[in-house]
N, C-alpha and C positions, 0 to 999 in steps of 0.2 A: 677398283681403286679410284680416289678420287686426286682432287690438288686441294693443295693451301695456300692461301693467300699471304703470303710476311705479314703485310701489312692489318691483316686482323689478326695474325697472332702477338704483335706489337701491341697493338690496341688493346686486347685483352689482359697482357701482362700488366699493360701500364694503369687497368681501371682496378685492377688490384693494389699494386705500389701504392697510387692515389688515395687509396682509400683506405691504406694501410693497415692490410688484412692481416693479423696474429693470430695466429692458433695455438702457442706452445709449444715446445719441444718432442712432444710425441709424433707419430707418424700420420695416424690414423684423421688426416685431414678434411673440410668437406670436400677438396678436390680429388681425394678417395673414395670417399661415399660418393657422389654423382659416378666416378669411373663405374666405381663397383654396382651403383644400378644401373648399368649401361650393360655389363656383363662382362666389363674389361679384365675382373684379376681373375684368376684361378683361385674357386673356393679357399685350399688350404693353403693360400700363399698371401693372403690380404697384407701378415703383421710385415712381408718383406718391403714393403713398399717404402720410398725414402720421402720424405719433406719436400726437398730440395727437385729429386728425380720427376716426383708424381704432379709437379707441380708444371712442370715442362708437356711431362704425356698429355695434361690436361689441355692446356692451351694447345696443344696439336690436335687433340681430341673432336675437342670443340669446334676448331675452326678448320677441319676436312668438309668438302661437299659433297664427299661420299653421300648415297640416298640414304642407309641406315646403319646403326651402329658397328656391326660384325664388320663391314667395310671400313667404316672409321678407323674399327681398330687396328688394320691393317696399314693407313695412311698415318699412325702417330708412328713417329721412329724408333722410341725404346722397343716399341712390340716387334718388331724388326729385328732386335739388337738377339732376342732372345729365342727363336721360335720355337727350340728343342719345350720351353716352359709357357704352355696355353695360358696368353692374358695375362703373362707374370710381367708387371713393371719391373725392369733389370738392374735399375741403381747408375751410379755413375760409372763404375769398374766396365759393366759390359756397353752400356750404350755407349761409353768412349772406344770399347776391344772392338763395337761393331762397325765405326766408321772408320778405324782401321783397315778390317780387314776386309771395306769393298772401298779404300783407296779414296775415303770421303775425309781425312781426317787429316789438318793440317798445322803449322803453325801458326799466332796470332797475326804476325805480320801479314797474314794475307786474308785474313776475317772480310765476312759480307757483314752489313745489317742484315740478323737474324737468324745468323750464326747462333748455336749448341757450342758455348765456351763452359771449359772444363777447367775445373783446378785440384792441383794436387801432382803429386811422381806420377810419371806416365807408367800407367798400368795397376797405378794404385789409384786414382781417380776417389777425392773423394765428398765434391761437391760442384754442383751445376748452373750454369743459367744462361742465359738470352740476350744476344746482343742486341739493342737496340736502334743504336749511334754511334759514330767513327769519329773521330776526329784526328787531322793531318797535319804534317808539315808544311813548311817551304816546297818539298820535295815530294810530295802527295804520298808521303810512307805515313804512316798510322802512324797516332803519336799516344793517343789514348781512347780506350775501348770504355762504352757506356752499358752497364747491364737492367736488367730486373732479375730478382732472385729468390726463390721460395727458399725458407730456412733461414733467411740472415738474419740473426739474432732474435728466433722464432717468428720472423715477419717476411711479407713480402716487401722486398727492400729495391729501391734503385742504391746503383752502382758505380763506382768509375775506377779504372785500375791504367798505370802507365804499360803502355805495351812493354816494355823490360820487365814486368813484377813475376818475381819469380815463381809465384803460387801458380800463374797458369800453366797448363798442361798442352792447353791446345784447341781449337775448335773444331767442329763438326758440322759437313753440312747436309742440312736435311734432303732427304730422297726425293720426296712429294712436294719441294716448294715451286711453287711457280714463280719467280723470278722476277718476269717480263709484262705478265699480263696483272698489274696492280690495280685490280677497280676498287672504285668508293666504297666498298659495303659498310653494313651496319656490322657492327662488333657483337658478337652473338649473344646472346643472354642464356646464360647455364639455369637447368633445371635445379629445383630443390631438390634433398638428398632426402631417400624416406627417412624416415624416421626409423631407429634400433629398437626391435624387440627384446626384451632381456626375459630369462627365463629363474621366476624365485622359487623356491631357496635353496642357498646351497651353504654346506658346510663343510670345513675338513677338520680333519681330527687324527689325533695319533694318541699314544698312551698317558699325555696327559691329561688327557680330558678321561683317562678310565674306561670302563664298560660303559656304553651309553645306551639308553631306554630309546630305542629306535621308533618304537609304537608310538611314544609320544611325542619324539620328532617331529615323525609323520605328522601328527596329529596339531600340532603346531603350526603345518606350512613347510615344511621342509620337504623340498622334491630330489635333490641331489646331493649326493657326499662323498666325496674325498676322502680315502684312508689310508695315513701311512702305513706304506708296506714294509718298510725297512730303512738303513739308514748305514753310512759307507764305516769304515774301520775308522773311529775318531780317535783311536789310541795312537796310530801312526803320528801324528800330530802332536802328541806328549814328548817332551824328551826329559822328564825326568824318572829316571827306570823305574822306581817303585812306583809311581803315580800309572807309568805305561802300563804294566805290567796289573796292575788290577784294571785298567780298565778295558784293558784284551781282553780277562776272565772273564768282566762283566758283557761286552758283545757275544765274545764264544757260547754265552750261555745261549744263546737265542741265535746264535749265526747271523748277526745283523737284523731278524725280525723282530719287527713293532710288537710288546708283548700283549697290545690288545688287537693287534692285525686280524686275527683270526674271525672273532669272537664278536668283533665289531661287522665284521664284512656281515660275515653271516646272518646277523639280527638283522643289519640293515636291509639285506634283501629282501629278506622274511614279510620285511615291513610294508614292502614293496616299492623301497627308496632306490632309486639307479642310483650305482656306485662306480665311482672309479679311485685312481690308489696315485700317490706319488710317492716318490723314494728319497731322501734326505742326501746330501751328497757332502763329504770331505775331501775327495777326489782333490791332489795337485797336479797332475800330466796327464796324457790319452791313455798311460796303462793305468793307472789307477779309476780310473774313470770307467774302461772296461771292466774290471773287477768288479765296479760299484753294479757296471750291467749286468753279468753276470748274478751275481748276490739276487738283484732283483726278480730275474727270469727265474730262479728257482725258489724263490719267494710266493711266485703267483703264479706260476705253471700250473697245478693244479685247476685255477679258477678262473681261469678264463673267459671260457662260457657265462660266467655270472657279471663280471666284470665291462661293462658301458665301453669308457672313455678312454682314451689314451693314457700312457703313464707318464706320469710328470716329474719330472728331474727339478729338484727344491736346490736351487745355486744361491746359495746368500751368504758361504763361509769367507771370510778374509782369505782362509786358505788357497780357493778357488784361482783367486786375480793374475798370479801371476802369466801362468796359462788358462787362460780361463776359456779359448777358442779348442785348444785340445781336450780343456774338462769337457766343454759341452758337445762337442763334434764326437769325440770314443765314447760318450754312451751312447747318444744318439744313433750311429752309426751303426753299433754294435745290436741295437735294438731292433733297429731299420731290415738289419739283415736277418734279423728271427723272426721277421713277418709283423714286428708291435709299430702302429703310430706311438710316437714321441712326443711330446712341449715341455716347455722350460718353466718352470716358477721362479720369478723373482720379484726384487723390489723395484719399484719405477726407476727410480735414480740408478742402480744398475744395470737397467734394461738401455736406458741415455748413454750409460756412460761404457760399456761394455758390449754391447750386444749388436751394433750398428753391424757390422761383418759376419754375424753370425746366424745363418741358416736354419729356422724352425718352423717346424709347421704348425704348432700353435702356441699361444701365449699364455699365463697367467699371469696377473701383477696385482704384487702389492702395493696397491695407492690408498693410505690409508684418511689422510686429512687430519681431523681432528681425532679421528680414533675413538669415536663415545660409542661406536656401534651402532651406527646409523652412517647411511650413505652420504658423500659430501662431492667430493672435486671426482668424474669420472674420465679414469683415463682415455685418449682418443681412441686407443684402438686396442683390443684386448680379445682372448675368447671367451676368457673368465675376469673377473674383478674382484680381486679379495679387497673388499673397503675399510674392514676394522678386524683388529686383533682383540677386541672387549665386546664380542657378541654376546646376548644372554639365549637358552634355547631348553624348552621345558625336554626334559630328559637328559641334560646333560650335567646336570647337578649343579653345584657351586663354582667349579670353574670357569672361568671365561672362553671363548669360543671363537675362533676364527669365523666369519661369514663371508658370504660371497656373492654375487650377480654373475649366472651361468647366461650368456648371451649366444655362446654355439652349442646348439644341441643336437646337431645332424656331428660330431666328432665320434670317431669308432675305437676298438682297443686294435683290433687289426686290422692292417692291410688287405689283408682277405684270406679266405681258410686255412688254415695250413696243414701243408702236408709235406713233409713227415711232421711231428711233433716238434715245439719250438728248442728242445733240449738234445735233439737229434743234429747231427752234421748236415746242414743242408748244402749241396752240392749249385752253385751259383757262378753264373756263366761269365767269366775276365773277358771283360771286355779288349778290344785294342783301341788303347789310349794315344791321344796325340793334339798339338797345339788346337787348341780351339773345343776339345772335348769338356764337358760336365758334368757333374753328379757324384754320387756316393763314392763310385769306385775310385773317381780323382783324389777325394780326400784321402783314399786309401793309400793308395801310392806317393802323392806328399807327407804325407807321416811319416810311413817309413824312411822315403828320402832324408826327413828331418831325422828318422830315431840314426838312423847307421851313417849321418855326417855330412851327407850329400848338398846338401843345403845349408843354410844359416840361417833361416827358417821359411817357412811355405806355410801361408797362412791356408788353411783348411775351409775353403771359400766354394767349392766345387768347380771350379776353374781351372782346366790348365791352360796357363801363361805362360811366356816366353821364358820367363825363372826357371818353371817347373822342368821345359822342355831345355835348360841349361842344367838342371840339376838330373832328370833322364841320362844326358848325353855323357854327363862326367861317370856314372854308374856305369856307363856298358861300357865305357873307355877301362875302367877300372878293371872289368871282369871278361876284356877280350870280346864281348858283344859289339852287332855292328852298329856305330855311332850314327843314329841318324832320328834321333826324338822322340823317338815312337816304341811306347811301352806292347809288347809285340809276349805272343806264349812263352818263348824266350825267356825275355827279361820277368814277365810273373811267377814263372816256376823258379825262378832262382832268386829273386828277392823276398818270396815267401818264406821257402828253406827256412 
């Protein structure tokens, strides 16, 4: 390990502010690309990275004197916050949970210059930045705190906030600063970001693009393709009986499959096009959502083998919104545990506006622009890019065509072999859960907590939190188990039931 100097990570903030760097509302910033050719994120976790968060790692990044990067990463403090997730920048929720939970994490009132200030409910954290400057009373108590801030109003922004404002959370203070020893140095100069390979062409298609002449696809340019596999029960969604009621008939007929699913797969392989499938979703809550999983797993069990890419959960319905963390968490989850990589497809503006809290490991967006069917505004950070809805594409007849820029081509359909079959019970080891735990199975047990009352909600973040481990303790109170936070053999076998 090495140290950091404040005063170059100062410096660096402010040659941003200065220069008043914008990138947009997406994530996928060049202070991401430099991390990520350093070797900072973990392949399948790039899209989690925050604006605001990676903007912090970076200037800690940079200004470690660590000898080489794998050290560096060690001396930024989010990588700290997270280690159970290799290289995963952790957001503001854990880098705030981290200086918590080693007794680094304070009130404003007692902030250094270069302080980790935090704003937002403590524990819901959901924005970050850097102090800079203090300034004091009569009484040498802070009177007001001066920041720089990746994200404010998609810019690196200075700041100034009265130490009463109630949006802060609180400060943090870094592990690796050196304090005392402030020499002159130069303010580092960040390397350029390579430059993104994209991989052309790709298309997706469902039945109403028909049977498509894959041969001439190919023969087109087309190296990848998308195909709807299915799509969730849209009738649920009707309330008026006769209108429900045919369009139950009309799913039943095909069990929620795409009726050119089959037909299309198949040519395309033939073709020698790599394919992958996404599944349409209506899904309102986690159970419906599994359902939708479900549907899909027995939609494409069969073909697996043939099948590339992960399967993509298509979230675009108004339906979706209201819970829209337990639409996308109960499939995901559900899939996760059948041994399938998962990502989401949606549209940009919902990815903004929705998706900040929610856990994927990989992305599609549609960012379309002008929509002529040529490439225009590309999203910062994406694994795929569907760019226009008005593609033209020789074998696809008369209709227009979704297109797209495949930029990750190392994505798999599985996690790795499976055994027993994905349609088989697979017997998966519960873990013992307790404050500070993460991953899959936390979601698990927040759900639940939410479906049977215990909560008033528990957002499905793979976190458990001080809530979670309040909303734990009321359950075993409940059922004569011993109260003490910690989701134990016990407590799994009897909240499974």
């Amino acid at each position: 390990m090495g140290t950091i100097l404040r005063t170059k990570v100062i410096a660096l903030a402010k040659k941003y502010a200065d220069e008043g760097y914008t990138e947009g509302p997406n994530n996928w910033t060049i202070f991401a690309k430099i991390l990520d050719d350093c070797g900072y994120f973990a392949p399948q976790k790039k899209q989690n990275v925050f604006w605001c968060h990676t903007f912090i790692d970076f200037l800690f990044f940079m200004c470690s004197d660590a000898e080489d990067d794998s050290a560096k990463k060690y001396d930024a403090y989010s990588y700290l916050a997270q280690p159970d997730y290799y290289n995963l920048s952790c957001g503001c929720v854990y880098g705030a949970g981290y200086f918590r939970s080693v007794g680094a994490f304070y009130d404003v009132e007692d902030a250094y210059i270069g302080d980790v200030i935090y704003f937002g409910k403590r524990g819901e954290e959901e924005h970050v930045g850097l102090i800079i400057d203090l300034d004091y009373d009569s009484h040498e108590r802070i009177k007001t705190v001066y920041t720089v801030e990746g994200n404010k109003a998609d810019a690196v922004r200075y700041c100034e906030y009265s130490v009463n404002d109630s949006s802060i959370s609180g400060v943090g203070k870094p592990v690796h600063f050196d304090y005392y020893n402030e020499l002159d140095t130069p303010v580092p100069e960040p390397p350029k970001p390579s430059p993104v390979k994209a991989s052309f062409n790709c298309v997706d298609v469902s039945e109403y693009q028909g049977e498509v002449d894959w041969s001439q696809a190919k023969a087109s340019g087309v190296e990848f393709a998308f195909i709807r596999c299915g799509l969730g029960k849209y009738y649920l969604l009707e309330t008026d009986p006769v209108k429900r009621a045919e369009k139950q008939a009309k799913w039943e007929e095909t069990q929620g499959e795409d009726k050119y699913f089959l037909i299309n797969l198949e040519n395309a392989i033939k073709a020698g096009i790599k394919v992958g499938v996404y599944f349409y979703s209506y899904a309102t809550d986690w159970d419906s959502s599994v359902d939708e999983a479900q549907i899909c797993m027995r939609i494409i069990e069969k073909y697996t083998k043939y099948i590339k890419f992960p399967v993509f959960y298509d979230v675009e319905e108004k339906a979706n919104v209201p819970r829209i963390i337990d639409v996308v968490m109960g499939f995901v989850n559900t899939l996760n545990y059948y041994n399938y990589n998962v990502g989401v497809y949606t549209g940009g503006s919902w990815y903004s506006a929705y998706f900040k809290n929610i856990s994927c490991d990989f992305i599609w967006l549609a960012f379309w622009g002008a929509d002529d069917g040529k490439p225009h505004e590309k999203p910062d950070y994406c694994d795929i890019w569907q760019y226009s809805s008005h593609g033209t594409v020789e074998g696809i007849g008369e209709n227009r065509v979704d297109v797209d820029i495949l930029y990750n081509n190392e994505m798999t359909l599985l996690i790795h072999e499976p055994d027993p079959k994905p349609t088989e019970k697979v017997d998966v080891e519960l873990n013992v859960l307790q404050k500070g735990s993460t991953g899959g199975q936390v979601n698990t047990i927040k759900a639940l907590l939410n479906e049977f009352g215990f909560a008033e909600y528990l957002p499905l973040d793979g976190d458990f939190d001080k809530d979670t481990e309040q909303a734990v303790n009321r359950y075993k109170e409940t059922y004569s188990l011993e109260v003490n936070g910690i989701v134990d053999a016990e407590m799994w076998n009897l909240i499974l039931k």
